[in-house]
N, C-alpha and C positions, 0 to 999 in steps of 0.2 A: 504494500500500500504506500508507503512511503516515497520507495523507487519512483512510482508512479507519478506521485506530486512534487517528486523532483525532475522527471522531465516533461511531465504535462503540464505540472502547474497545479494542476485540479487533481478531483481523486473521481473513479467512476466504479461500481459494480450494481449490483442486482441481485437480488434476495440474500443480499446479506444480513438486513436487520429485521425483515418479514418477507416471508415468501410471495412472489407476486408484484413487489416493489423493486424499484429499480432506483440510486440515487446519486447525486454526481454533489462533491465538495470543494473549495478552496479556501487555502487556509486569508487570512486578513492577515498582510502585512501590518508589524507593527514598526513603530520609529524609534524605540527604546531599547526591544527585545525581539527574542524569535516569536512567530505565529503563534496568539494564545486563544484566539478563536477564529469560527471558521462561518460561510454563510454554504446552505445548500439549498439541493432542489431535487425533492421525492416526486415520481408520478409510479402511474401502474407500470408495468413494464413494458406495454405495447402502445405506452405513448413517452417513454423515452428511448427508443430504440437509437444503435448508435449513429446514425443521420442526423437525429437530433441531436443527441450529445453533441454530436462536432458542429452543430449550429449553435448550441446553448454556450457551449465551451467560453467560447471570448466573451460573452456577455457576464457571465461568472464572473470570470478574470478579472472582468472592467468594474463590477461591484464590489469586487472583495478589496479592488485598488481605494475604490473611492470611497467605501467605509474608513478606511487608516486615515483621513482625513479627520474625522469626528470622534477618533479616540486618543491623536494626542502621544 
């Protein structure tokens, strides 16, 4: 998992935490310290399939950037 949000940026699986769900994370830069929190996005897993993910993917990216904004 980790591997992954080191070259993805994000983290992505599916029925990891309920069967049936699929959910994709990135951690929130912070400006003090390493990632201490993260923003995601759960759906069913036939409406995040990975076409989506690589569409959702930089939108993540681009939330998770502009949350470290408002924490400082």
């Amino acid at each position: 998992m980790i591997a992954q949000v080191h070259e993805r940026g994000y983290f992505f699986d599916k029925d990891t935490v309920m069967r049936g769900v699929s959910g994709m994370a990135a951690p929130i830069p912070s400006r003090t310290a390493d990632p201490y929190m993260a923003i995601t996005i759960s759906a069913i897993n036939d409406r995040l399939p990975p076409s989506r993910v690589d569409e959702l993917a930089p939108l993540l990216l681009e939330a998770a950037r502009e949350i470290t904004a408002f924490i400082g």
